[in-house]
C-alpha positions as CSV (number, residue, x, y, z in Angstrom):
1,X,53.3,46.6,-195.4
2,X,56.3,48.3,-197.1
3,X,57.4,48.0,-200.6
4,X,60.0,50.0,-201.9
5,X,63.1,50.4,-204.3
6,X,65.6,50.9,-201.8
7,X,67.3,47.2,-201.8
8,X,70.7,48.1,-200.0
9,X,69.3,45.7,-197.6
10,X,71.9,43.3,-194.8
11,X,71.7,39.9,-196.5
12,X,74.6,38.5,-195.6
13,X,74.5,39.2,-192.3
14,X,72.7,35.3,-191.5
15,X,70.4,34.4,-188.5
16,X,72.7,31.1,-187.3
17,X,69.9,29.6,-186.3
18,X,67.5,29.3,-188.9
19,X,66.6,26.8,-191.4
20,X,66.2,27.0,-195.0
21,X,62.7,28.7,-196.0
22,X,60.8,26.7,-198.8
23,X,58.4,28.9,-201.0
24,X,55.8,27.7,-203.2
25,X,52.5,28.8,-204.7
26,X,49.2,27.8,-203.2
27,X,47.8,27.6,-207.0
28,X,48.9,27.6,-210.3
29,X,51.3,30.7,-210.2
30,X,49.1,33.0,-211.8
31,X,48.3,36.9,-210.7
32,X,46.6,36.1,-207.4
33,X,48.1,33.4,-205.9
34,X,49.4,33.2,-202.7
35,X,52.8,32.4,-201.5
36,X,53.8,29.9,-199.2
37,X,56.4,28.9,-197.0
38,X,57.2,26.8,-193.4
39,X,58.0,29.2,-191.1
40,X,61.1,29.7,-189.0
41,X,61.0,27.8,-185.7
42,X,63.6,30.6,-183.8
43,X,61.9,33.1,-181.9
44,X,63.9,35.4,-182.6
45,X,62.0,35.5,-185.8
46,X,59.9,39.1,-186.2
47,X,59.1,39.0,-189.6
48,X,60.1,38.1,-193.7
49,X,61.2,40.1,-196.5
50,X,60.0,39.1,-200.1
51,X,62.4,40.4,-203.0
52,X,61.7,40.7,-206.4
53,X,63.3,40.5,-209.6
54,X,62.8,39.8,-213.2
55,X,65.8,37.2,-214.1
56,X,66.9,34.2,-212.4
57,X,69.6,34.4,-209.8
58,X,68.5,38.0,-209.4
59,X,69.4,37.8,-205.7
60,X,72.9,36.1,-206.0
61,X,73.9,38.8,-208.5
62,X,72.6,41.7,-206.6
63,X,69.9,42.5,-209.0
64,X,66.2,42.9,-207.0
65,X,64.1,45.2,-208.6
66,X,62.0,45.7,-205.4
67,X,61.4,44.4,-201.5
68,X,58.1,44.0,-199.8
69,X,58.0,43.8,-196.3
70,X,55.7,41.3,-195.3
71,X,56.8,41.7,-191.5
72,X,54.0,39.4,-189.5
73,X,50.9,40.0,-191.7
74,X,50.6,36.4,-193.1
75,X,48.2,33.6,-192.7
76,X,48.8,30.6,-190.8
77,X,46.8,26.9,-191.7
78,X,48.2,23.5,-190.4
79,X,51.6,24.8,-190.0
80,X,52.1,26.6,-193.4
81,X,52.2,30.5,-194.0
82,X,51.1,31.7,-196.7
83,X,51.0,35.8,-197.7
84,X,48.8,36.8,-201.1
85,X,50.9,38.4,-204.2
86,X,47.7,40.2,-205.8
87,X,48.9,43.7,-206.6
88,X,52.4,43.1,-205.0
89,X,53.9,42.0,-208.5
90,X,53.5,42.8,-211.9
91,X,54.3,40.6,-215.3
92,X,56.6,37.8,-214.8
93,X,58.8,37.9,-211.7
94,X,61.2,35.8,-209.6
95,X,60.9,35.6,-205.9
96,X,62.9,34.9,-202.8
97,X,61.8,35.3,-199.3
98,X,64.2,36.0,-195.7
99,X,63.8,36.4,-191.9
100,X,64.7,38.9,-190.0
101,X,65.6,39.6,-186.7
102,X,65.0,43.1,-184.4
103,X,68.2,44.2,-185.5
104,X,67.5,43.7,-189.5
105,X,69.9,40.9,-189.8
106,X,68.2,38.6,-192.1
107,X,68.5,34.6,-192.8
108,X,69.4,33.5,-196.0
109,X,67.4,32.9,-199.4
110,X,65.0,30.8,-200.2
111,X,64.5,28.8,-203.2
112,X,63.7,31.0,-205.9
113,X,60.1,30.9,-207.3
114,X,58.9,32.1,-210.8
115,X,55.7,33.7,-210.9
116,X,54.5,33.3,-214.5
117,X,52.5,31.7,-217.2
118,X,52.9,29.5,-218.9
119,X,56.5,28.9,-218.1
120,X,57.1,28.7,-213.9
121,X,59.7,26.4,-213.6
122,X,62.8,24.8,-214.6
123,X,63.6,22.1,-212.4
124,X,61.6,20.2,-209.7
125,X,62.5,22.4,-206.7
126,X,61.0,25.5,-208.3
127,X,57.2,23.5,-208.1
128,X,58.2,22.3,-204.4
129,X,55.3,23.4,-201.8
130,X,57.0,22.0,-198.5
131,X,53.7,20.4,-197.7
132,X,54.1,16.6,-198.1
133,X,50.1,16.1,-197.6
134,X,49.1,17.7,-201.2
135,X,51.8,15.2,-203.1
136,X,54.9,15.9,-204.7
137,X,54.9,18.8,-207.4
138,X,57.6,18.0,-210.4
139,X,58.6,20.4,-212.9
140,X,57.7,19.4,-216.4
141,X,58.5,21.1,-219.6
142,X,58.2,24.1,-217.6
143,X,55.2,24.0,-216.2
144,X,54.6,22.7,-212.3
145,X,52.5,19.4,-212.1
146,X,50.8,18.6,-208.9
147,X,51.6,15.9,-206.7
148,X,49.2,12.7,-205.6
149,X,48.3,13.4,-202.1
150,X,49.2,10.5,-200.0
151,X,46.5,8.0,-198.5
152,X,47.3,8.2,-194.9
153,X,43.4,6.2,-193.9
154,X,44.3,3.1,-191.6
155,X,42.5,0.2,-191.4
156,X,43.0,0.0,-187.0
157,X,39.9,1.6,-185.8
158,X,42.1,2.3,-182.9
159,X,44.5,4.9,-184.7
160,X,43.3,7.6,-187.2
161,X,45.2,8.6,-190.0
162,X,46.5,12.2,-190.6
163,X,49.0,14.0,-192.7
164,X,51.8,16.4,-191.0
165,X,52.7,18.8,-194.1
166,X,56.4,18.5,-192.9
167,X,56.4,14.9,-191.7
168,X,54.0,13.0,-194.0
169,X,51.2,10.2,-192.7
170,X,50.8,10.1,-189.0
171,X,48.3,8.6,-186.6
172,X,46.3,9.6,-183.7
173,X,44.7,7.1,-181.0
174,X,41.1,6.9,-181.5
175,X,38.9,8.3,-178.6
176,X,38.9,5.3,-175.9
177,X,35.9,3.1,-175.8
178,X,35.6,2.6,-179.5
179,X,34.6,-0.5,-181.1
180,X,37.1,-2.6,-182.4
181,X,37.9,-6.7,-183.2
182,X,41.0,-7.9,-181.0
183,X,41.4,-10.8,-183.2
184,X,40.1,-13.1,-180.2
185,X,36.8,-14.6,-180.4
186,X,37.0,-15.8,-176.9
187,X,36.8,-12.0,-175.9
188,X,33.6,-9.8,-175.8
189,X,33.4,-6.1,-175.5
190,X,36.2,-5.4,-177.7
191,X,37.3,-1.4,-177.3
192,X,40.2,1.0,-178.1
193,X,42.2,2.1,-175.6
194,X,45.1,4.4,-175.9
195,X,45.2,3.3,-179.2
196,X,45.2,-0.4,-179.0
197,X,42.5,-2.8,-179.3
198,X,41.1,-4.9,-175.4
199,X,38.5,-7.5,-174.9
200,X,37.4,-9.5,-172.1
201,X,36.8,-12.7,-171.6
202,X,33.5,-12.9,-170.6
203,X,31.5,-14.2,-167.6
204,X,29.2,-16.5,-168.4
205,X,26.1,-16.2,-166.3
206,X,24.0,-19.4,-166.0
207,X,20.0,-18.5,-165.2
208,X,20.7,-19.0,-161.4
209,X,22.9,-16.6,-161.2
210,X,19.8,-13.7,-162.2
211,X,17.3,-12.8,-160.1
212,X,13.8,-10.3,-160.1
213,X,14.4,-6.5,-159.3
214,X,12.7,-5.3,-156.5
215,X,9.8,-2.6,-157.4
216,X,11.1,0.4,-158.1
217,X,10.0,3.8,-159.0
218,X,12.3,6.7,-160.6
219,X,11.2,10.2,-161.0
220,X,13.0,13.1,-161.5
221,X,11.4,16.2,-159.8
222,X,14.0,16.1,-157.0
223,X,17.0,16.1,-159.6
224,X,19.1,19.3,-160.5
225,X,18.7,20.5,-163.8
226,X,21.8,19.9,-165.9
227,X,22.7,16.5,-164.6
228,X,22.5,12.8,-164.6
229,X,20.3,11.5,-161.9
230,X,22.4,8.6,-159.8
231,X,22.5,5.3,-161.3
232,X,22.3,6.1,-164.8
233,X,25.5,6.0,-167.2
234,X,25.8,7.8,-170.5
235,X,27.7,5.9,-173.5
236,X,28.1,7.4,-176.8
237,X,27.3,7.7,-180.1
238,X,27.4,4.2,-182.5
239,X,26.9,2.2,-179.3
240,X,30.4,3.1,-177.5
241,X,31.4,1.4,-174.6
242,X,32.9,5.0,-173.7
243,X,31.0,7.1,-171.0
244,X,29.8,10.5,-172.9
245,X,27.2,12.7,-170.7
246,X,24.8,13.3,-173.5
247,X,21.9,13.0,-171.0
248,X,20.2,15.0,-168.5
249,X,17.5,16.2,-166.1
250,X,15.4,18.7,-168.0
251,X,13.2,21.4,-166.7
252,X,10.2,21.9,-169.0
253,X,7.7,24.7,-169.9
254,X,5.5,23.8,-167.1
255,X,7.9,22.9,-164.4
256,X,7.9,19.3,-164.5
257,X,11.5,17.7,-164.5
258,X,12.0,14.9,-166.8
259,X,15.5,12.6,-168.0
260,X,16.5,13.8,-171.9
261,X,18.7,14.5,-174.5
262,X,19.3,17.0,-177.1
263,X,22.1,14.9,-179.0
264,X,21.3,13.7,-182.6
265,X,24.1,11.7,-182.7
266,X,23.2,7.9,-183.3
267,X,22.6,5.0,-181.2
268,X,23.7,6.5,-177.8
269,X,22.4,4.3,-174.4
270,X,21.9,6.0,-170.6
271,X,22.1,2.6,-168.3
272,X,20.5,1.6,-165.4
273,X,23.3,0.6,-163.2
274,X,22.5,0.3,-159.8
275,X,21.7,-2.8,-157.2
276,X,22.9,-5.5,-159.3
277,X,20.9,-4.3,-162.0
278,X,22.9,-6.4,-164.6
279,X,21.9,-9.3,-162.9
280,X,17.9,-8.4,-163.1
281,X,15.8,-10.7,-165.1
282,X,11.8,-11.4,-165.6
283,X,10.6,-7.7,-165.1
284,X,9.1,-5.3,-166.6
285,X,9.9,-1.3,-167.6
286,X,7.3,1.0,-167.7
287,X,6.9,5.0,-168.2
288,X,6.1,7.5,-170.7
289,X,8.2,8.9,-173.2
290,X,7.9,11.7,-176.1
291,X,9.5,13.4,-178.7
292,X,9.9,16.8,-179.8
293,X,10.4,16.5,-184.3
294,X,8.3,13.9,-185.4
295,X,11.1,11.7,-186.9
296,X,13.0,11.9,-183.6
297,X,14.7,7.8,-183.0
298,X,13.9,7.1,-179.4
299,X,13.3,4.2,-177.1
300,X,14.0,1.6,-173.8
301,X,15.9,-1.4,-173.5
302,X,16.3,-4.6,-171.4
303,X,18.6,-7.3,-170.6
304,X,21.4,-4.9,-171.6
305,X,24.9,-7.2,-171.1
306,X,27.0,-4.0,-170.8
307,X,29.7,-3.2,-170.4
308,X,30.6,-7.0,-171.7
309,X,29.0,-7.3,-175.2
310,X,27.0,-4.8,-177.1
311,X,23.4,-6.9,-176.8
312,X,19.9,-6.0,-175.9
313,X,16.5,-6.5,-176.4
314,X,15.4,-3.3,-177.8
315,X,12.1,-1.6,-178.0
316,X,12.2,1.9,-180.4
317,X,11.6,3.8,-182.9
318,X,12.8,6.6,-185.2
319,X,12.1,8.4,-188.3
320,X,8.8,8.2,-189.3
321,X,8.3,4.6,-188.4
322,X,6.4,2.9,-185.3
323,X,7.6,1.1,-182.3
324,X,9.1,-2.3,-182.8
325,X,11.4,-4.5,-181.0
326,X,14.9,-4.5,-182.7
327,X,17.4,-6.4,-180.9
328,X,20.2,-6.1,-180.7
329,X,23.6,-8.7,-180.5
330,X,23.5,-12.3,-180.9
331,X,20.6,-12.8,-183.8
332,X,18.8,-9.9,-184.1
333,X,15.9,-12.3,-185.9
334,X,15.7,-14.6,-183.9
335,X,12.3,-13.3,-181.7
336,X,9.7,-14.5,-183.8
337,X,6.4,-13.4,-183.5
338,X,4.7,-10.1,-183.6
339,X,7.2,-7.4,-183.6
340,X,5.5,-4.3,-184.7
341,X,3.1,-2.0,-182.3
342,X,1.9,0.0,-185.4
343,X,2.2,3.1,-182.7
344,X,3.9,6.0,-185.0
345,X,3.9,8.8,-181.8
346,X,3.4,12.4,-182.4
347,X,5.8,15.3,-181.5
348,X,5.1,16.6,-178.4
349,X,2.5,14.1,-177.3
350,X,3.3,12.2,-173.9
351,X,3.3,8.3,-174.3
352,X,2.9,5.6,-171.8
353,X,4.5,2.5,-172.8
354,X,5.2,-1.0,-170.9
355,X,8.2,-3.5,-171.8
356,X,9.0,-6.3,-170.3
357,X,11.0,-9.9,-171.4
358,X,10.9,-13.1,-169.2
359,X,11.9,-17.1,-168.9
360,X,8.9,-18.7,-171.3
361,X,9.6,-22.6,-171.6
362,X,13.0,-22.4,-173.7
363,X,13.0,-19.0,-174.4
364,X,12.9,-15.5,-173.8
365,X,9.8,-13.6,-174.0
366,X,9.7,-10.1,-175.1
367,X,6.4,-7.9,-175.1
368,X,5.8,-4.2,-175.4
369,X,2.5,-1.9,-175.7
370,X,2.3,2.1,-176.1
371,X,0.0,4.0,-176.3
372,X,-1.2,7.9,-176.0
373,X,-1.1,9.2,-172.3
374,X,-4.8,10.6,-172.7
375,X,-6.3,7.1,-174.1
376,X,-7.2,3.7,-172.4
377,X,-4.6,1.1,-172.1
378,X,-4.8,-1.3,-174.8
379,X,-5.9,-4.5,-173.4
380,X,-3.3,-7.0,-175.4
381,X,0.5,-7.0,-176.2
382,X,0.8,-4.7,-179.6
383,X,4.3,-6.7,-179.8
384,X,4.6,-10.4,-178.5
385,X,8.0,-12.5,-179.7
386,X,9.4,-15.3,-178.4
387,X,13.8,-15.1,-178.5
388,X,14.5,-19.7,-178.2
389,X,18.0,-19.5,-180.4
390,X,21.0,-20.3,-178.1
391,X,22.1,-16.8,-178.1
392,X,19.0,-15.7,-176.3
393,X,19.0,-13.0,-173.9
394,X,18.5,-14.6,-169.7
395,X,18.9,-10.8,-168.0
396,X,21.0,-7.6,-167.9
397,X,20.4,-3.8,-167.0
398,X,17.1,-1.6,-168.3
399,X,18.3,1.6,-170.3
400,X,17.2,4.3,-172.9
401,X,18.2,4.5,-176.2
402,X,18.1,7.7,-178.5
403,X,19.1,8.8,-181.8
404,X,18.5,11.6,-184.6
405,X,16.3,15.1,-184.7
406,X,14.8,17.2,-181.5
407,X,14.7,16.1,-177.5
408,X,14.1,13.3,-176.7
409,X,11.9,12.9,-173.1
410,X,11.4,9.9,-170.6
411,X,9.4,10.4,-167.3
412,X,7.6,8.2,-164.3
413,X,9.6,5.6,-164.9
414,X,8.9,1.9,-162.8
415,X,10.6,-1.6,-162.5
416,X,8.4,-4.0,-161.3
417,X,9.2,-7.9,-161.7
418,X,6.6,-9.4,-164.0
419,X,4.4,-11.0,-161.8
420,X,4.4,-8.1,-159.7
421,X,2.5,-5.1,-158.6
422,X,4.0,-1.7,-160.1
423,X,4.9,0.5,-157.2
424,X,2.9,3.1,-156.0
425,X,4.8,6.7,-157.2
426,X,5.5,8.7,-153.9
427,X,4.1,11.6,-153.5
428,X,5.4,14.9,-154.7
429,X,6.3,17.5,-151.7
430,X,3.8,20.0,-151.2
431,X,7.2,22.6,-151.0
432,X,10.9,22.4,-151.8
433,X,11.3,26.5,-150.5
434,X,9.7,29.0,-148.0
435,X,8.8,30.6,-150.9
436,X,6.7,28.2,-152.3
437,X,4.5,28.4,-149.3
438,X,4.0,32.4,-149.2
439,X,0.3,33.3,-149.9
440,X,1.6,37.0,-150.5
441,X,-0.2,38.3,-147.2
442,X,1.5,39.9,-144.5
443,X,-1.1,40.1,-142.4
444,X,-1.7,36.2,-142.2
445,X,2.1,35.9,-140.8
446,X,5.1,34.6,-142.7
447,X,4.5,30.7,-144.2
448,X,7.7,28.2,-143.7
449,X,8.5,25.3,-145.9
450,X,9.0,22.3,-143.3
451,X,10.1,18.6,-144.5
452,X,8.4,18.9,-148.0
453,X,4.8,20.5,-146.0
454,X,3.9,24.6,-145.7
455,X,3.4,25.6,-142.1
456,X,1.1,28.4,-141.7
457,X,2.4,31.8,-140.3
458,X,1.1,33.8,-136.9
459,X,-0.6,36.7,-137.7
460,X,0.8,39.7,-136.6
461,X,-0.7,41.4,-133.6
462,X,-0.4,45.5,-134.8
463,X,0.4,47.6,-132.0
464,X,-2.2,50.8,-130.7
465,X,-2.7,53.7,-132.4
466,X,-3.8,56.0,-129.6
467,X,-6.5,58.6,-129.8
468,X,-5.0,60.3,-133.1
469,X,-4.7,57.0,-135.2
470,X,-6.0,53.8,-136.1
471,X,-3.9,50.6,-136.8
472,X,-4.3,48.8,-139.8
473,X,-3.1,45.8,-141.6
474,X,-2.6,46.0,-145.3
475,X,-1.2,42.3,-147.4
476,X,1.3,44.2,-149.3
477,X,2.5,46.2,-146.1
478,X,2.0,44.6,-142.5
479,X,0.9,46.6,-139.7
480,X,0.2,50.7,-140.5
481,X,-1.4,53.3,-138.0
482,X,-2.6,56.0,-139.8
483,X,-4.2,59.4,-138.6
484,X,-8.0,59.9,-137.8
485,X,-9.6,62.5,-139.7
486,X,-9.0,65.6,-137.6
């Protein structure tokens, strides 16, 4: 940066097309505040020139006491400049600030700012920041008063307020798939999109339209690493109706591949959305789950109606509590009975737990048991409620529901219609590679990896060695003649 005396600078020789430059302090004027300004929008722009003086009009008369070259070394913050003054200027000092151009021709003044206490201003314009978003700054009895920033929150959870420092309150559509209210209570599954507000009018299944799921078992040894096995679909956080891949296939520690998620963020679903799974009903979901921080939220859920309405029968649990049901949509009270497994899971302990919800008389019946992988089954329902109000639950989609600290872990997962048998897991292949089959021994041939089963090598047949040698066959090396003693 260059400061010096010399001020027999080109002023009047204008950049046409710039606009007028705004200063103002980023604090109360005092010794180290920093000066700010909107910069130029021509690009032929390089760089600003502060002058200096000690009366007012200083630049119109031809008075500067001294120019700092600023050139580009200045901060930039939500379209605002701003360039400190510490050690730049001593005792009380007017200020005006140009552009310049590669030839040296330079725009014209600013506004004229007054760096002192306790008198910095005489009129309005001298307190004037050029950022609408921190209020507007009047002058009064010399002195500059900050503005009241302006409230630019909205009430359409569609559109999020923001403040442009040159154009004032602005709004942003909200990311698509968040909840909203259209106004229309014959619509369900209200969303944003593109920044305005949809619902559906719902479908209204009747209980012939639902049907059992046939047995199924899902396991995820064959899936890659990284990814969402096929049929399950990710929503976001606060129960969004908007797809966000927040879970995956994990690899763990010992090589077993299991669905999670490392998100903490609250209330997020992976669905089960494949052969007309929104149309299952009277079946059961069982598996084993676990979490990695003790007051990690995790859980399963049935009868899911996405993506029409936000409603579920729910089984969970997060902080330091135990697994319960906790519905969701329609009246989350309404299952009355027991509610509560009293199961408060350990971190990094494997649980097995069963949930399943069918047609009981006028109802829907919801039961859940877990319990530690190692121990016996419990031989009752820990959680038995019965769901008769008129906004009941008749079928929908399973899923998995997390929220809050660590991973989160579901494994050997099976659907299995209640009356039913639970399916028998296939087995895992004995190989996925050749190398998986390789006992590390040359001499017992080379092992292949065919259709998921090792096939055994031919041993190789080491050719003779003659009178002078003998032929050998070492694991690590495969066929060797080597020399008799002489």
């Amino acid at each position: 940066m260059k400061i010096t005396s010399d001020v027999s600078f080109r002023r009047f020789a204008c950049l046409a097309t710039l606009t007028g430059l705004v200063l103002s302090f980023a604090a109360h004027p005092a010794a180290a505040a920093d000066l700010r300004w909107v910069p130029s929008p021509s690009p032929s722009v390089v760089g600003y020139k502060l002058y200096v003086g000690s009366e007012s009009g200083f630049f119109a008369a031809d008075q500067v006491d001294h120019m700092v070259d600023i050139g580009s070394d200045y901060a930039m913050a939500d379209g605002v400049a701003s360039h400190p003054l510490e050690d730049l200027i001593s005792g009380p000092s007017w200020v005006v600030l140009t552009a310049y151009d590669e030839t040296g021709s330079e725009s014209s003044p600013s506004n004229q700012m007054l760096r002192d206490l306790p008198t910095v201003c005489a009129s309005d314009t001298d307190c004037r920041d050029a950022d609408v978003c921190n209020g507007e700054e009047s002058c009064d009895n010399g002195t500059c008063t900050a503005g009241v920033a302006p409230q630019c929150n909205t009430v359409d959870p569609c559109n999020v307020g923001r403040c442009d420092p040159v154009y004032g309150c602005a709004t942003d559509p909200a990311p698509n798939g968040t909840s909203c209210n259209d106004g229309d209570s014959a619509t369900v599954g209200d969303r944003c999109e593109a920044g305005a507000c949809y619902g559906e009018v719902p479908v209204i299944p009747e209980p012939g339209d639902y049907a059992s799921p046939n047995a199924t078992f899902i396991s995820f040894e064959q899936s890659a690493a990284g990814q969402d096995p096929t049929g399950w679909f990710d929503t976001g956080a606060s129960n969004s109706f908007g797809e966000s891949d927040l879970f995956e296939v994990m690899a763990l520690s010992n090589g077993d591949k299991v669905f999670g998620t490392r998100s903490t963020a609250t209330n997020i679903h992976s669905h089960l959305l494949i052969d007309g799974s929104d149309r299952w009903s009277n079946y059961e979901l069982s598996g084993r789950l676990r979490v990695s921080d003790a007051k990690g939220g995790i859980g399963v859920t049935l009868y899911s109606d996405y993506p029409n309405s936000d409603a579920y029968y729910r089984l969970r649990r997060y902080n330091t509590g135990s697994f319960h049901f906790s519905n969701h949509g329609g009246d989350a009270d309404a299952c009355v009975g027991d509610t509560e497994t009293g199961v408060i899971p350990t971190a990094g302990v494997w649980y097995h737990f069963r949930f399943r919800a069918f047609d009981d008389d006028d109802g829907t019946r919801v039961q859940a048991k877990v319990w530690p992988a190692l121990d016996q089954e419990p031989s009752t329902w820990q959680a038995d409620c019965l769901d008769a109000s008129t906004t009941r639950l008749l079928g929908g989609a399973p899923g998995l529901w997390s929220m809050g600290n660590g991973e989160k872990y579901w494994d050997d997962l099976a659907i299995v219609p209640v009356e039913g048998e639970l399916p028998i897991p296939p087995e895992a292949p004995e190989c996925l590679s050749d190398e998986d089959c390789s006992d590390d021994d040359l001499c017992s041939g080379v092992e292949r990896c065919v259709a998921g089963s090792c096939v055994d090598g031919e041993a190789p047949v080491c050719a003779e060695a003659g009178a002078c040698g003998v032929s050998r066959c070492y694991a690590f090396l495969g066929c060797v003649i080597e020399p008799v003693e002489n």
